[in-house]
C-alpha positions in Angstrom: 79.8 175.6 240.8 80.9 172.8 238.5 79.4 171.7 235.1 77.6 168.9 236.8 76.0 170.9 239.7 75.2 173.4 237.7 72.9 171.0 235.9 71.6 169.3 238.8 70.6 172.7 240.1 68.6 173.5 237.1 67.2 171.1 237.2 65.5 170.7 240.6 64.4 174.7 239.6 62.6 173.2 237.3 61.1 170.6 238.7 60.0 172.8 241.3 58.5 175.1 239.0 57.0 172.6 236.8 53.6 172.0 239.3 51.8 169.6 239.0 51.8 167.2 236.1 51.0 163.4 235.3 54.7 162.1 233.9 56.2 159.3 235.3 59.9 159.4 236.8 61.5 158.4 233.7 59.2 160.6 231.5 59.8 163.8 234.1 63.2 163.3 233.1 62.7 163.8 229.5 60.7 166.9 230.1 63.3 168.6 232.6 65.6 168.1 229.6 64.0 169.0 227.1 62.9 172.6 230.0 66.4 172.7 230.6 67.5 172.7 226.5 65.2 175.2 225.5 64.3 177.4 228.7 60.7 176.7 227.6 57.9 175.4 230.3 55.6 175.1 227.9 57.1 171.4 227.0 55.8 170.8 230.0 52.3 170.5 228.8 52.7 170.3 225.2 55.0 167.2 225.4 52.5 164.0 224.8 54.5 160.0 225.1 53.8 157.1 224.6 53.4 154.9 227.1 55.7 152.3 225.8 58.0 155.0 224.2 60.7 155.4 227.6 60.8 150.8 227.9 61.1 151.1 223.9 63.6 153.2 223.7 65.7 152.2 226.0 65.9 149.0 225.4 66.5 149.6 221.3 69.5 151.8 223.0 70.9 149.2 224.9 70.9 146.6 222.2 72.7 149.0 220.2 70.3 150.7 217.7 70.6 153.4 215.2 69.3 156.7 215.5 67.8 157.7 212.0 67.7 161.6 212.0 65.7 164.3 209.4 68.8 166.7 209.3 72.5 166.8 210.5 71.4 169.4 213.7 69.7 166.3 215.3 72.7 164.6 214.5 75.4 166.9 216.1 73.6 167.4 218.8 72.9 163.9 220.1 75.9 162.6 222.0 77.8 160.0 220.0 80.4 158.8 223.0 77.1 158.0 225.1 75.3 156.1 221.6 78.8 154.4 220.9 78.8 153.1 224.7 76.2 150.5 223.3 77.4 150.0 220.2 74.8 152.9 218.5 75.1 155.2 215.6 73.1 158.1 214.2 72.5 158.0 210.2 71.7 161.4 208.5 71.7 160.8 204.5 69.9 164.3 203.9 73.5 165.5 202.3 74.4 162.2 199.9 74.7 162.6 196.4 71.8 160.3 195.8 69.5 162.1 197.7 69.9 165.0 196.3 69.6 163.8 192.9 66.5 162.1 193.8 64.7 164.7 195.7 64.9 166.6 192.8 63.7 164.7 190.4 61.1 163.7 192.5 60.2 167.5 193.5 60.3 166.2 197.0 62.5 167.4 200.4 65.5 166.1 201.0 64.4 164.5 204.4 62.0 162.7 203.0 63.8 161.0 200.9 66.5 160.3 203.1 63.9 158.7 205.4 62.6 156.7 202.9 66.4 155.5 201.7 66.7 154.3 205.7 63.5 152.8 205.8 65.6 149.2 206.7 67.1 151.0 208.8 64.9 152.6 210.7 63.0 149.2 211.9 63.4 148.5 214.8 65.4 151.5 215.6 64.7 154.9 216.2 63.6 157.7 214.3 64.3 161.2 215.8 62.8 164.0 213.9 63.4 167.9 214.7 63.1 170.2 211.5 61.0 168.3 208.7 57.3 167.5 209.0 58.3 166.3 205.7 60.6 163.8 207.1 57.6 162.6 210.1 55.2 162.5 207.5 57.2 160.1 205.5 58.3 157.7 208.5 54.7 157.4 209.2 53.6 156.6 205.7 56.3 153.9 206.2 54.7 152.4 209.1 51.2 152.4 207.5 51.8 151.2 203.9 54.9 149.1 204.4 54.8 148.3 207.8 57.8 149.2 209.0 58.3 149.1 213.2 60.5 151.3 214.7 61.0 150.7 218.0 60.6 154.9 218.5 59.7 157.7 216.8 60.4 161.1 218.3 58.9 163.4 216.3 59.2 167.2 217.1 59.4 169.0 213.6 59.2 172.6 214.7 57.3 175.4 212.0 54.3 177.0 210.7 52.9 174.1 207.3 52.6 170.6 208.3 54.4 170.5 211.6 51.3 170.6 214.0 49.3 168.1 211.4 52.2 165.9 211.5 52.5 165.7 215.3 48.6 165.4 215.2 49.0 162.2 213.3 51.7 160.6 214.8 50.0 161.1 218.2 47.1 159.7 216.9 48.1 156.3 215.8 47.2 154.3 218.4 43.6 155.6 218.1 43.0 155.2 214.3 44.3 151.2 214.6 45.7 149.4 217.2 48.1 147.6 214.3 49.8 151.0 213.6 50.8 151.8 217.5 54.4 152.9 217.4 55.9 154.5 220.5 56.2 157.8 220.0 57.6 161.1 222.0 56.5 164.2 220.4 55.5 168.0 221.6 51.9 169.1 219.6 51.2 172.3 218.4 54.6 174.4 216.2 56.9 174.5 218.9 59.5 171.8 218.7 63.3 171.9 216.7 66.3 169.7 216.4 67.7 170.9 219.8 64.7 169.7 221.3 65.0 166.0 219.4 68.6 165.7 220.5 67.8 166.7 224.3 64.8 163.5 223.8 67.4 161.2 222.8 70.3 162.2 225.3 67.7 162.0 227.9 66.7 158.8 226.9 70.6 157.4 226.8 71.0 158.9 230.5 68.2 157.0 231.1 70.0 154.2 229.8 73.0 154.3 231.8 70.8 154.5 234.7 69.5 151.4 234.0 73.1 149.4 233.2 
């Protein structure tokens, strides 16, 4: 078999195994990427979005937005010639000079000052996070205190202190105030990792193409 059937084969096994569920098309093909990435059906119920998250981001693909990223992993793994096809970058500062410097004399983590150094940036645009509940907490402070907008946040920091309270929180913006509803893909409980960010974000380009 090809590369391409291959992957279209896995795919319908897992959307044949998958059962019922409540996703929409475009969201069913986030999940069965996101299955396919990690071999993992679980996504397939811990996965929560947004519904303006798929339209959102999208459309901040298509007009060319950055892709703000916690850690270089994210980066790598999200596919630059489909990004550049709409003028897009990713932007990873977690290994500049000045955010090193800064995180330590701050005592914080790298990632969250890197996400606070893009905080420009990332309004409007998206925010994919896979390693750092650090790095979620911090985009979400942004949103609150200095109401910043991105048009997405995918936030699937994977671990064992602060990742499930940070998923809990970003999932839980539209309830605390209507003002603070970002779009938002994320998987709750510790489950999660850069692997599975980048497979959100490809999925969401694919998605994009689909569209064109």
């Amino acid at each position: 078999m090809l590369p391409h059937e291959i992957e279209r084969e896995s795919f319908r096994i897992i959307q044949g195994e998958l059962g019922k569920h409540g996703f929409t098309e475009a969201e069913l093909a986030v999940v069965t990427r996101v299955i396919h990435t990690t071999g993992d059906f679980e996504f397939g119920r811990i996965m929560r979005i947004h519904p303006a998250a798929i339209s959102s981001g999208v459309a901040a693909l298509r007009r060319g937005a950055a892709v703000v990223t916690d850690v270089t992993m994210v980066q790598a793994g999200i596919s630059a010639e489909m990004l550049g096809r709409w003028g897009g970058r990713t932007v990873c500062d977690i290994r500049a000079d000045e955010v090193i410097a800064q995180a330590r004399a701050e005592g914080a983590t790298r990632s969250t000052v890197a996400i606070r150094r893009n905080a420009a940036q990332i309004h409007g645009d998206i925010v994919a996070i896979g390693n750092a509940p650090t790095a979620l907490l911090e985009a979400l402070r942004l949103v609150r205190e200095e109401g910043v907008r991105p048009a997405l946040i995918v936030g699937v920091p994977v671990g064992f202190v602060n990742a499930v309270e940070s998923k809990d929180e970003l999932a839980g913006i539209g309830s605390e105030d209507p003002a603070w509803d970002i779009p938002f893909i994320t998987a709750l409980g510790r489950k999660g990792g850069s692997p599975v960010a980048a497979a959100i974000v490809n999925a969401l380009l694919r998605l994009a193409e689909a569209e064109a």
